[in-house]
N, C-alpha and C positions, 0 to 999 in steps of 0.2 A: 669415451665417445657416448656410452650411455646414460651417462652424468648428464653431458652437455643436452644431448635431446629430450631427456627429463625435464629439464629446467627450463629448456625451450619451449617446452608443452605446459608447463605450470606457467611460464611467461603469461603465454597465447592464453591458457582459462581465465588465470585472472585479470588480464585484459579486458578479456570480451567479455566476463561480469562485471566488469567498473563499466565498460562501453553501454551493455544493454541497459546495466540499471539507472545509467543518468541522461538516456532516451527516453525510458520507460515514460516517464510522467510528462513527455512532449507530445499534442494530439495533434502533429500533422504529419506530411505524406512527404516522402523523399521524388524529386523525379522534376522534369522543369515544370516551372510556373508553381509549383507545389509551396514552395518557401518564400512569402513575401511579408511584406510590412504590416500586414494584420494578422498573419500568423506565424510572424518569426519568436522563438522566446524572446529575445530583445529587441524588437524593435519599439519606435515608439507608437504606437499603436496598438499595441497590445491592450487586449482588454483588461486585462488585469496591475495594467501600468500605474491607474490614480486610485486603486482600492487601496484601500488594508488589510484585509484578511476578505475570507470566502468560507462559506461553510458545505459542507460536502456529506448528503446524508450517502453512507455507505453502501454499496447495491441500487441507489435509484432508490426506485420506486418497489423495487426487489428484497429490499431492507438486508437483512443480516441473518444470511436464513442456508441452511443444507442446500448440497445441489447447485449452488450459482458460482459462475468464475468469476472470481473477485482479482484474480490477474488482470484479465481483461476488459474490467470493468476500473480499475485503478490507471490502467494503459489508456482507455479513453475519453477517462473523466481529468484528466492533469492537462495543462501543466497544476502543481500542485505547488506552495509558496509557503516558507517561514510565517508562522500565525493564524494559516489558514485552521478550517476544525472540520474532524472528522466527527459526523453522527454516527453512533451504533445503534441502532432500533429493532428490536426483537422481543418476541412476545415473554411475558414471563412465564415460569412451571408450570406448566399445567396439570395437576392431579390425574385427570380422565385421559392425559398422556400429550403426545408432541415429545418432542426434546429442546431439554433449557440447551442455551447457547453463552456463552460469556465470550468477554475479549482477553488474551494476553498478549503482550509487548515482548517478542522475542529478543534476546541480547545481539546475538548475530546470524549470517549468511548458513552458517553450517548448521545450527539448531533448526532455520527456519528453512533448511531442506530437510532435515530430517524428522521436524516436529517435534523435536527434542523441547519436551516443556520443564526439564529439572531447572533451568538456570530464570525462567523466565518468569515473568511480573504479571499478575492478573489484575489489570487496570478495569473491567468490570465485572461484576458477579453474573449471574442469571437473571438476577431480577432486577437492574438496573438499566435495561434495555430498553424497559416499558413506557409505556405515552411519549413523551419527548423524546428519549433517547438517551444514551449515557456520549457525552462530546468529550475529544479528546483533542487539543491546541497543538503543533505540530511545530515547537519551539524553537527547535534548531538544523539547522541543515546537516543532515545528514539522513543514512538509512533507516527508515521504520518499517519493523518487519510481523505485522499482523496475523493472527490467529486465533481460531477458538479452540480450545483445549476442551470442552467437557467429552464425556464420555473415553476419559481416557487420550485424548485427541484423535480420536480417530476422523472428528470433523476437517482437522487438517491432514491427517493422512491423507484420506480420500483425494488432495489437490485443490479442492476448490473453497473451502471456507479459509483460507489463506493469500496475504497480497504483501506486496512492500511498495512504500512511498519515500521519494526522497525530495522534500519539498526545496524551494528553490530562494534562493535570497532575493528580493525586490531591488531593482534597481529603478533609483526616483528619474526618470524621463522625464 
């Protein structure tokens, strides 16, 4: 019996993590009149129905920086689409002090709740953040799971220098 409601319960988590995280990158509201034809992900009206890609500098206008929720900033800037780019913008070293920032690409769901940086890929350094920005293509559909690792990670520790996207295949309308 306790077998069965284990795996009951492992059902239901990983459920509701496949449920939230392929909502996450949808920016409308559930409840009537909320879901219509200019803001359904599929409908034909979508704004993003005749593009090709979109670029998305990361934080706004908040850049890539300590301190800001990039959960919730991922949550309201999607939907999010195969090809689209992510900017990373952050200042570089600063000698008279700041702290550098860089990007890694977490492997999966479990690292990037724990901040487990051993297995993960540093797609930018510290000082690639600067002027333009270091941009990252968002190839394939599936989960991409964001964060800065310097100082140890503790930038992700903390909750907020951390996001995941899971960008969305175009359908030609």
């Amino acid at each position: 019996m306790a077998l069965a409601n284990a795996q009951s319960f492992l059902f239901l988590v990983v459920f509701s993590f496949m449920f939230v995280l392929s909502m996450a990158s949808f920016n409308y509201g559930w409840g009537p009149g909320k879901l219509n034809k200019t803001n359904c992900p599929y409908g034909n009206n979508h704004p993003n129905a005749t593009q090709t890609s979109n670029k998305f500098n990361v934080g706004g206008s908040e850049n890539w920086r300590y301190g800001f929720d990039y959960m919730d900033w991922a949550r309201k800037s999607g939907p999010f689409f195969v090809n689209d780019t992510l900017v990373f913008k952050y200042d570089a070293p600063n000698p008279n002090g700041g702290f550098p920032h860089s990007v890694y690409l977490l492997p999966d769901y479990w690292s990037f709740i724990k901040c487990d940086l051993r297995r993960a890929k540093r797609i930018a350094n510290p000082n690639q953040g600067a002027g333009k920005g270091f941009e990252f293509v968002l190839k394939k559909s599936q989960p991409y799971f964001f964060a800065c690792g310097e100082h140890g990670g503790i930038h992700c520790n903390n909750g907020t220098m951390k996001f995941v996207v899971m960008p969305l295949k175009r359908w030609p309308f």
